[in-house]
C-alpha positions in Angstrom: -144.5 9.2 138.7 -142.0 7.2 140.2 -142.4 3.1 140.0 -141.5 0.2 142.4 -141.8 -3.5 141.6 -142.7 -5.9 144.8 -141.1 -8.5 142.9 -137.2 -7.4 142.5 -136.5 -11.1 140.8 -138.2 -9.7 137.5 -134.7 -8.0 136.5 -132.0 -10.2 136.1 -129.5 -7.8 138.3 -132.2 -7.6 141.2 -131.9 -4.1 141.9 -135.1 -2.1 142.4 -136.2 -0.3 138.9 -135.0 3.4 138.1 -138.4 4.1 136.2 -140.6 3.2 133.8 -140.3 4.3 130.0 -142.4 4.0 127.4 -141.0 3.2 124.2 -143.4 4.1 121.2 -141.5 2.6 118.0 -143.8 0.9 114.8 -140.6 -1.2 114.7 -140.7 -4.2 116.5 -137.1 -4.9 116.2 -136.0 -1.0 117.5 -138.5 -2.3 120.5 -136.8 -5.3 121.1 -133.1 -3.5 121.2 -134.5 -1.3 123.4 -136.0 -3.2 125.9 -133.3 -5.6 126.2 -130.7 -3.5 127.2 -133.2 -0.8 129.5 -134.0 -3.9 131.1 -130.8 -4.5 132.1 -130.0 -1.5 132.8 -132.8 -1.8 135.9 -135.4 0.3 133.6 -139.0 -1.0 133.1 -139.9 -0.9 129.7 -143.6 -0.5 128.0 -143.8 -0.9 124.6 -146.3 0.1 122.0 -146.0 -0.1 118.0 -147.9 3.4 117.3 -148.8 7.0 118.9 -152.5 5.9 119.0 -151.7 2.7 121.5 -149.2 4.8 123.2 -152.1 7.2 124.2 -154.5 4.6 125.0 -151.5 3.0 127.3 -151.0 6.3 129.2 -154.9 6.3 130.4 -153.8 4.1 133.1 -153.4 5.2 136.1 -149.8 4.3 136.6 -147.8 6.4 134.0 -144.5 6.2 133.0 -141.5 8.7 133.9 -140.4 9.2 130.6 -141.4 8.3 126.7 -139.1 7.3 124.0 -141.1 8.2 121.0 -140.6 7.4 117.1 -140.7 10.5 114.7 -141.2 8.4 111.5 -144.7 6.3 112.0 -147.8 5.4 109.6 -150.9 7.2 110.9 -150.0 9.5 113.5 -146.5 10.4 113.6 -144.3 11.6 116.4 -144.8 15.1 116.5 -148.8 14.5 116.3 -148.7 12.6 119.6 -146.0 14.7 121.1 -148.4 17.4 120.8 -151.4 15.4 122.1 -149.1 14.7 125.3 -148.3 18.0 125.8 -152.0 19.3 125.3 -153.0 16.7 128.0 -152.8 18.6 131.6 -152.6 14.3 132.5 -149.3 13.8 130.6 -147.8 17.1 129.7 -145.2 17.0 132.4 -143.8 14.0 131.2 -140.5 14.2 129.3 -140.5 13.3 125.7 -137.3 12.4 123.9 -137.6 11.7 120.0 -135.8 9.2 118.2 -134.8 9.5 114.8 -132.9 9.4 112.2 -133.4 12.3 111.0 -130.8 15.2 110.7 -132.4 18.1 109.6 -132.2 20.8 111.9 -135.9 21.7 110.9 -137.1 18.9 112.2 -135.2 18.9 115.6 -136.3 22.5 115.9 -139.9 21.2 115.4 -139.7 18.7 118.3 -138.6 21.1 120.6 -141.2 23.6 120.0 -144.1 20.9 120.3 -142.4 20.0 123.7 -139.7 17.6 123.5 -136.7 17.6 125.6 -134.0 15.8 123.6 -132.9 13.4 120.7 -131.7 10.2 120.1 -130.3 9.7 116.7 -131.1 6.0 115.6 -129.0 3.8 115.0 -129.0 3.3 118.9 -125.6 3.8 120.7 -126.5 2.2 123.9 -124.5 4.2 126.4 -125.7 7.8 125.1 -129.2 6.3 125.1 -129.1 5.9 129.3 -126.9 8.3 130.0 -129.5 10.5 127.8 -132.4 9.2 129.9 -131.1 9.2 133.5 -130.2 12.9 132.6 -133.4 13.5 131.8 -135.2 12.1 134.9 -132.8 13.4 137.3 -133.5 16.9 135.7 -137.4 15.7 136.2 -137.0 14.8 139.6 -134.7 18.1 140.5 -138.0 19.8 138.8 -140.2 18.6 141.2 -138.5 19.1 144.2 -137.9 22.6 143.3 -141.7 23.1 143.2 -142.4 21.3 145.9 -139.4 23.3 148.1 -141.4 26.6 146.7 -144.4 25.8 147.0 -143.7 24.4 151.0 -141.7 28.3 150.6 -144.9 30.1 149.5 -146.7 28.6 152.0 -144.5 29.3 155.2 -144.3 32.7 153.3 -147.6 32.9 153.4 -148.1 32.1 157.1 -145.7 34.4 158.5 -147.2 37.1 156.5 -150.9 36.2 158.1 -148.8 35.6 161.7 -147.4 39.3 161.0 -150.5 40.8 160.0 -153.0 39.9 162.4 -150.7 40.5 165.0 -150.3 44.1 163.4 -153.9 44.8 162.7 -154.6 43.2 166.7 -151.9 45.8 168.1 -153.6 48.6 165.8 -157.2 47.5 166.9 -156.2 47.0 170.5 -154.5 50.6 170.4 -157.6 52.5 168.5 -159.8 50.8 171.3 -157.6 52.0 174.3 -157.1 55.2 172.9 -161.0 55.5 172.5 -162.1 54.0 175.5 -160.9 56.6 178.1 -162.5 59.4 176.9 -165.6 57.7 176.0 -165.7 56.1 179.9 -165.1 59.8 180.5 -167.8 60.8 178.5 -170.4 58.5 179.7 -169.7 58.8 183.7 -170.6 62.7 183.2 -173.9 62.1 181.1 -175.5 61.0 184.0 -174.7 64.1 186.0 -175.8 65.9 183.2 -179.0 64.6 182.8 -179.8 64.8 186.5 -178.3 68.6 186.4 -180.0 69.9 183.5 -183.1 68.2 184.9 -182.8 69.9 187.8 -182.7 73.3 186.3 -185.6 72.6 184.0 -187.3 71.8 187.5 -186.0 74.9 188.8 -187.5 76.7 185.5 -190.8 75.2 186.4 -190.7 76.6 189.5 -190.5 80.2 188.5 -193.0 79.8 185.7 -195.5 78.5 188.6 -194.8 81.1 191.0 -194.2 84.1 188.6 -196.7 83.3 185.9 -196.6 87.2 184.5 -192.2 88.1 183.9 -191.2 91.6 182.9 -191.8 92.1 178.7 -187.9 91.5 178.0 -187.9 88.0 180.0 -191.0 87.4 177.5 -189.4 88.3 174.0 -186.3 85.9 175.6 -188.8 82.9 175.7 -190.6 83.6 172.8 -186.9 84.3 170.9 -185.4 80.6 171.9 -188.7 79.1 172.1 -188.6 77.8 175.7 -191.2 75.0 176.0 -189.6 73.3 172.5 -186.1 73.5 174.2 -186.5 72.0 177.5 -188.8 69.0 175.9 -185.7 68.6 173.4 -183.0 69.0 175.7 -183.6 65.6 177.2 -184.1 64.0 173.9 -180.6 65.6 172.9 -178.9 63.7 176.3 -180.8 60.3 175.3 -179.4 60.9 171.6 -175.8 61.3 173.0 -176.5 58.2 175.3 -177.6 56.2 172.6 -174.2 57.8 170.6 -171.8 56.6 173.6 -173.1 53.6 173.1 -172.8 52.7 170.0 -169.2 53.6 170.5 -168.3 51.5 173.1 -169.8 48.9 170.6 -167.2 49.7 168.6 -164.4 49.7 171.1 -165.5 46.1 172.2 -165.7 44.8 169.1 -162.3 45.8 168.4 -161.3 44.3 171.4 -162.7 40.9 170.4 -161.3 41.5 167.3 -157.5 42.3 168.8 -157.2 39.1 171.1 -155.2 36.5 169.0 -153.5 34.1 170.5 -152.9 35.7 174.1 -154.5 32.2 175.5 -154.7 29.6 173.1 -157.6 28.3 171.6 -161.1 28.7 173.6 -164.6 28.5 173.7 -166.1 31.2 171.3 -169.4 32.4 170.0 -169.4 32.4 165.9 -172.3 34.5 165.9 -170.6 36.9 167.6 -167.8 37.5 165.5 -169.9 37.9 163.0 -171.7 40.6 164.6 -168.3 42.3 165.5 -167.4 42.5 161.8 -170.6 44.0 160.4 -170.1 46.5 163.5 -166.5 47.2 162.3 -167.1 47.1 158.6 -170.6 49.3 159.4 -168.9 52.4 157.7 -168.6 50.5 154.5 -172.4 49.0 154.3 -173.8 52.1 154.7 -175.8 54.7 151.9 -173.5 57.3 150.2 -173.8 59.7 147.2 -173.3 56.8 144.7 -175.3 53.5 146.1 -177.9 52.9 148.6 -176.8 50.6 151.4 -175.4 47.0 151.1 -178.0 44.6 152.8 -177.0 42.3 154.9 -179.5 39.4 155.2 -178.6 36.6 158.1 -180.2 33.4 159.0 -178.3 32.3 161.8 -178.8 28.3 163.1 -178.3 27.0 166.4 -174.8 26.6 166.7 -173.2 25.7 170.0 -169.7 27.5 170.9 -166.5 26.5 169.1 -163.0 26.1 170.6 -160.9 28.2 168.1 -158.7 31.3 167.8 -160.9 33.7 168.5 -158.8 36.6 166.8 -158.2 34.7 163.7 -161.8 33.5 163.2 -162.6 37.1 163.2 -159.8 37.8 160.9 -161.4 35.3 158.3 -164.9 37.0 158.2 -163.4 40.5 158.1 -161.6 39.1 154.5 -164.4 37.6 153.5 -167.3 40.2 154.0 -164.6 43.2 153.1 -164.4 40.5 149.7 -167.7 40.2 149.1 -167.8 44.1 149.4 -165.6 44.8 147.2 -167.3 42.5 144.8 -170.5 44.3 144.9 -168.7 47.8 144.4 -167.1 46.7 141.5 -170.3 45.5 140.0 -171.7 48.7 140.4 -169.1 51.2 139.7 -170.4 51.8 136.5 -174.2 51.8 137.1 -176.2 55.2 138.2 -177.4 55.3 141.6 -181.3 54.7 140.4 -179.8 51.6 138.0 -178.5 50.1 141.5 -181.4 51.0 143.7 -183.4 48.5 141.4 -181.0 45.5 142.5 -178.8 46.8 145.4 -176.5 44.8 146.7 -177.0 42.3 149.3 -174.9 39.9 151.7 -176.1 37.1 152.7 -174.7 35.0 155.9 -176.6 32.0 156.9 -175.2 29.1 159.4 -176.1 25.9 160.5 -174.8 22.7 162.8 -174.4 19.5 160.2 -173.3 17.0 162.2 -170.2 18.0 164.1 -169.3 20.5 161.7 -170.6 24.3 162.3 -170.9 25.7 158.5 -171.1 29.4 157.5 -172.0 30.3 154.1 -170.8 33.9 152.9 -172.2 35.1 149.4 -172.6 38.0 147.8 -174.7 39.3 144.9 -172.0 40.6 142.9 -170.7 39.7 139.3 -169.3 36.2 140.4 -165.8 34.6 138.8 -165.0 31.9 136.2 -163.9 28.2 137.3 -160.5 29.3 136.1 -160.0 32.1 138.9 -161.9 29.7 141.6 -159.4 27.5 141.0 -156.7 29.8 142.1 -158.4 32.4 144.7 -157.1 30.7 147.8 -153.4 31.5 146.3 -151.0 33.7 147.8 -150.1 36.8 146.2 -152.8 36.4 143.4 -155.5 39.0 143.0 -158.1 40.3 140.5 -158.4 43.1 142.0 -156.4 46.6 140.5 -153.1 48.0 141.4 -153.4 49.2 144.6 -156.1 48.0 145.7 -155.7 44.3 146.6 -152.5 42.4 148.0 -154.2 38.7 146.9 -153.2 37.7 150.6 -156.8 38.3 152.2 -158.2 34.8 151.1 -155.0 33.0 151.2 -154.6 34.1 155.0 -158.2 33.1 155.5 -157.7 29.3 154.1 -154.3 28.9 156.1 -156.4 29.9 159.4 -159.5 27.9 158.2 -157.4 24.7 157.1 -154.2 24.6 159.0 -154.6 26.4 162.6 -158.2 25.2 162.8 -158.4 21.9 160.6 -161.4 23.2 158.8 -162.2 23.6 155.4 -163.1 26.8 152.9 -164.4 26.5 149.2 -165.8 28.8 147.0 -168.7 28.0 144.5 -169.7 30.6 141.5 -170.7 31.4 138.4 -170.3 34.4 136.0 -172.7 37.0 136.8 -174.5 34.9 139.8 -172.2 36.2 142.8 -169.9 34.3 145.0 -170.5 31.9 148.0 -167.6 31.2 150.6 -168.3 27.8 152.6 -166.3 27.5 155.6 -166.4 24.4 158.1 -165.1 24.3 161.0 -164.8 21.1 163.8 -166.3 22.1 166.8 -163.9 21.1 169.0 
């Protein structure tokens, strides 16, 4: 953490400090040299006289950039608090630099492994001593401003990869829709020529079973063969089945539509419900019954939410991660269970919503096996996954909180425990 002091008068050079340092020494006099000259040197100095005061000094909230510590000290000694620093997720970036006297290798190689970053043999030589220290926080600061360059790298990363993929997955969507949509149109503009056809020849039939009531024997053993009465009362069930078919695939061939507009025209007025509905339509195949599960239940409780001005596309994009997530998690759970053991507690999605305010909230969970805090902590990250090889890029949820939080200034948490599912919160502004 990087220190300023309001009042530049306190140093005798007035020159704004360097840092702050922590000197831990049970020698006053050591203390004494080594404030005087940090001090002049445009350092502030804290002191303390033992590893225990040293601690209790750091649970400030202002912390120093770097801690001179004593090896040789009654009670605790140098390496114990070296290692308390460096168990504390608080303090265990700081640099630590020993000072001793000591000469044994052993005892250098000892401070390194417990964390340290350098020595300073005593007694002090006062040049080495800064140039030792202003090394140290220059390599600090170059540290975090490589992780900070990576992680702003990651995250662009991560953007272009959602940009990319969206846009991918909209062309694919927006293809498979086209490509389905002509001969479905086709389909459905000769139904109803059909129906009115074969009505008109089961008329026609009618006719001649009105007006020649008694056929030749062969004509007889044809109806009786195909069983004509069953037939023509199916036949116009069959039509209304193949109706009902076309349909449900234009369904599909709209929903992919919604699904492939992404940023054609900027953010607009959109219907959250409705995504939703378009990505249980799309993700149908994978909710239904098969040889190894009964169907995944989806349970909704939808509120009264007015329309939202958002990307459309992208919105769409986060609930197809997120219900394809919680998917996966109940598959998972179950992949080792017998169809009868998962009957008994099948697995169920649950998507309620709700207006708080002027923030529309979705909640997403699932009944599957749940995570640790540990994992939580990190699902939003890109690249990470717990998913196997193969099957899980660990960009789904990562693309989903850049659309959530950056393009749509919203927020996305997850809350779970171990064997109690998982429950995505997402909130978005509605305009």
């Amino acid at each position: 953490m990087r220190a300023t002091v309001n009042n530049q008068n306190y140093f005798s050079d007035n020159l704004p400090i360097k840092g702050i340092i922590l000197a831990v020494d049970d020698n006053p006099n050591n203390l004494q040299v080594l404030s005087s000259f940090l001090d002049n040197s445009s350092f502030e100095v804290w002191a303390a006289r033992s590893g225990e005061k040293a601690l209790q000094r750091l649970e400030n909230d202002l912390l120093p950039d770097l801690i001179l510590l004593d090896v040789m000290m009654p009670g605790m000694d140098g390496f114990e608090t070296c290692q308390r620093l460096k168990s504390d997720e608080r303090f265990c970036d700081i640099p630590v630099v020993f000072m001793t006297a000591l000469s044994e290798a052993a005892d250098k190689v000892k401070g390194f492994q417990l964390g340290a970053v350098d020595y300073i043999t005593k007694p002090f030589q006062h040049e080495e001593v800064l140039v030792r220290i202003e090394h140290q926080l220059k390599l600090r600061h170059l540290t975090a401003s490589l992780i900070a360059k990576n992680a702003e790298l990651q995250k662009t990363q991560t953007q272009l990869i959602q940009t990319e993929k969206i846009a991918s997955l909209g062309q694919m969507a927006a293809g498979i829709a086209h490509e389905i949509n002509n001969p479905i149109n086709f389909i459905v503009g000769n139904l109803t020529f059909v129906q009115k056809y074969v009505q008109e020849v089961v008329n026609l039939l009618h006719l001649y079973q009105k007006h020649f009531s008694n056929p030749p024997a062969e004509i007889k053993n044809a109806i009786k063969q195909i069983d004509l009465t069953y037939l023509l009362d199916d036949l116009s069930n069959v039509i209304k089945s193949m109706r009902v078919g076309t349909d449900r695939v234009q369904e599909i061939v709209s929903s992919l539509n919604k699904f492939s507009r992404h940023r054609e025209t900027g953010k607009k007025l959109a219907d959250i419900h409705e995504a939703i509905e378009n990505t249980i339509l799309i993700l149908g195949h994978r909710l239904k019954a098969n040889a190894e599960r009964p169907a995944i239940e989806i349970v909704k409780k939808y509120g009264n939410l007015p329309l939202i001005e958002c990307y459309p596309g992208e919105i769409s994009q986060v609930f197809m991660n997120l219900i394809a997530n919680a998917i996966d998690a109940i598959e998972e759970t179950q992949k080792n269970q017998s169809y009868y053991e998962i009957a008994e507690n099948p697995g169920v999605i649950h998507i309620t919503t709700e207006l708080i305010g002027k923030q529309a909230i979705c909640k997403i969970a699932d009944n599957g096996a749940g995570i640790s805090e540990e994992i939580q902590s990190q699902i939003f990250n890109a690249f990470y996954t717990t998913k196997p090889i193969g099957k899980g890029t660990g960009l789904g949820l990562s693309i989903a909180y850049q659309i959530v939080t950056v393009n749509h200034h919203g927020k996305i948490s997850c809350h779970s425990r171990p064997g109690a599912g998982l429950e995505f919160m997402i909130e978005l502004p509605i305009n």
